[in-house]
N, C-alpha and C positions, 0 to 999 in steps of 0.2 A: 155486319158482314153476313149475308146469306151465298151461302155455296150447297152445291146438293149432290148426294152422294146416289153412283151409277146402279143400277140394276135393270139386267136381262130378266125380261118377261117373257117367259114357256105357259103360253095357255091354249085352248085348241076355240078355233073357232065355231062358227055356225055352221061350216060344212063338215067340222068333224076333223080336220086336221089342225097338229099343231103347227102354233105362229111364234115368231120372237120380236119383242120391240123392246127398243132401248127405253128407259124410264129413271124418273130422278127420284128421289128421297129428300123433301129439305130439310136444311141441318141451321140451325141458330148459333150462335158462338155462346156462351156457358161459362161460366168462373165459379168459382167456391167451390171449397167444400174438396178442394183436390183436381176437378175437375176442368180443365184448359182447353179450347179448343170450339170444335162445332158439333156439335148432337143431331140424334133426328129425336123426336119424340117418342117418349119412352111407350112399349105394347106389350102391354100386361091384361090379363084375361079379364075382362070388369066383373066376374063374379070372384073375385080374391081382392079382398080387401087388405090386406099386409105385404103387399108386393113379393110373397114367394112362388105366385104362379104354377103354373104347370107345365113350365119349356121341358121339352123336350130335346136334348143336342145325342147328338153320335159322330163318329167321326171313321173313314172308311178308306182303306187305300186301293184300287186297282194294279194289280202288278200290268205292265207291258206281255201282250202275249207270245206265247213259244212259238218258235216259226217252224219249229217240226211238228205243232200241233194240228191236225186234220181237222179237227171239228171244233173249230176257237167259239169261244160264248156268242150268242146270240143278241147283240146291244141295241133291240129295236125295242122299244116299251112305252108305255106313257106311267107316268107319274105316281109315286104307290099312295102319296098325301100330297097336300098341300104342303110345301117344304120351301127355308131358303138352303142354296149347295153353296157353300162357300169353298172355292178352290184354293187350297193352300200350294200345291205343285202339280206340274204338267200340264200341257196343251191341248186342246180338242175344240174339233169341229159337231155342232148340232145342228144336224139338219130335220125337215119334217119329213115323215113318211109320209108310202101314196102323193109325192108329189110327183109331177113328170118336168114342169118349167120352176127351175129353182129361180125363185124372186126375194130381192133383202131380206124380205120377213121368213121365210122357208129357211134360213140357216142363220148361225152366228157362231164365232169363234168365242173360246172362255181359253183364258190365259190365269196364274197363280194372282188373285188377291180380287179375284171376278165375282160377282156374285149374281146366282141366278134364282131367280121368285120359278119355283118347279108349279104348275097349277093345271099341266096338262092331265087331267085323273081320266079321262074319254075318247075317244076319236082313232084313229090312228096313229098315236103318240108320235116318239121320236127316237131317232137314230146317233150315235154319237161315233167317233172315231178317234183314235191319238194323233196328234200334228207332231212334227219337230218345233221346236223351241227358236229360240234366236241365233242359236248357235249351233243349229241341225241332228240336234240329240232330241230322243223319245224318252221321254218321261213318265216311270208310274203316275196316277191320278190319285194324287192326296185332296180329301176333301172333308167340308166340314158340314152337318145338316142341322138343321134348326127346322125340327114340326112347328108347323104352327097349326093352333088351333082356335080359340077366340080372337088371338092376335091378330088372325088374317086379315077380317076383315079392315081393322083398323089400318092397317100396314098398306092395304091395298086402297084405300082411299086417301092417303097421302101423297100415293105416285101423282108425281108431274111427266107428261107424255114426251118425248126427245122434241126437242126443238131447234 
């Protein structure tokens, strides 16, 4: 059984803005050892030989902001690493900056259990905003990050492009 697990790609193109494209991860099914289920292949830095690597996670929450606040944070940026953001809670819209004609690839919505390949580090990054939910509530943005760093590469040559 192959099935392939989703991920939004934020990366900035040749012009210099960022893009989103849907992209797959393939995952194999796996037994033993505890293990049930579908995998992707495991990315682990190839200069560490004992598999304890050098991941990097943190985990971050955004409060919803005060609507008495005058001068609410500035959420335009591009990418501070190469990062995956796994969203645990709340809704938002990414859009690119310096766009004037928003096209599919210029935004994508991330909902909880989303995960996004962050790799825009150049251009005129991106913009994000809180959405309501499924049931019209605004949501702090719980989220999870995973630096990668020899990993990427490998992670990133496994994507399969939306089809």
């Amino acid at each position: 059984m192959n099935l392939h697990f989703p991920i939004t790609r934020m990366y900035t193109d040749g012009s210099g803005h960022t893009r989103f494209s849907k992209q797959y991860l393939p995952l194999i099914e796996k037994t033993g050892l505890g293990s049930v289920g579908l995998f992707s292949s495991l990315f682990v830095n190839p200069n560490v030989f004992d598999n304890s690597g050098d991941l990097r996670l943190q985990f971050a929450v955004t409060p919803l902001p005060n609507e008495s606040d005058e001068n609410p944070p500035k959420l335009a940026h591009t990418a501070p690493r190469k990062q995956l953001v796994i969203t645990l809670g709340g809704c938002l819209e990414f859009k690119s900056c310096d766009v004037k004609v928003f096209k599919p690839q210029h935004m994508t919505i991330i909902n909880p259990g989303d995960v996004l390949l962050a790799e825009d580090l150049d251009g005129a990054g991106h913009m994000w905003r809180f959405l309501p939910d499924d049931k019209g509530s605004l949501n702090p943005w719980l989220r999870c990050y995973i630096h990668l760093g020899e990993e990427y590469d490998h992670l990133v040559s496994q994507l399969i492009q939306d089809w």
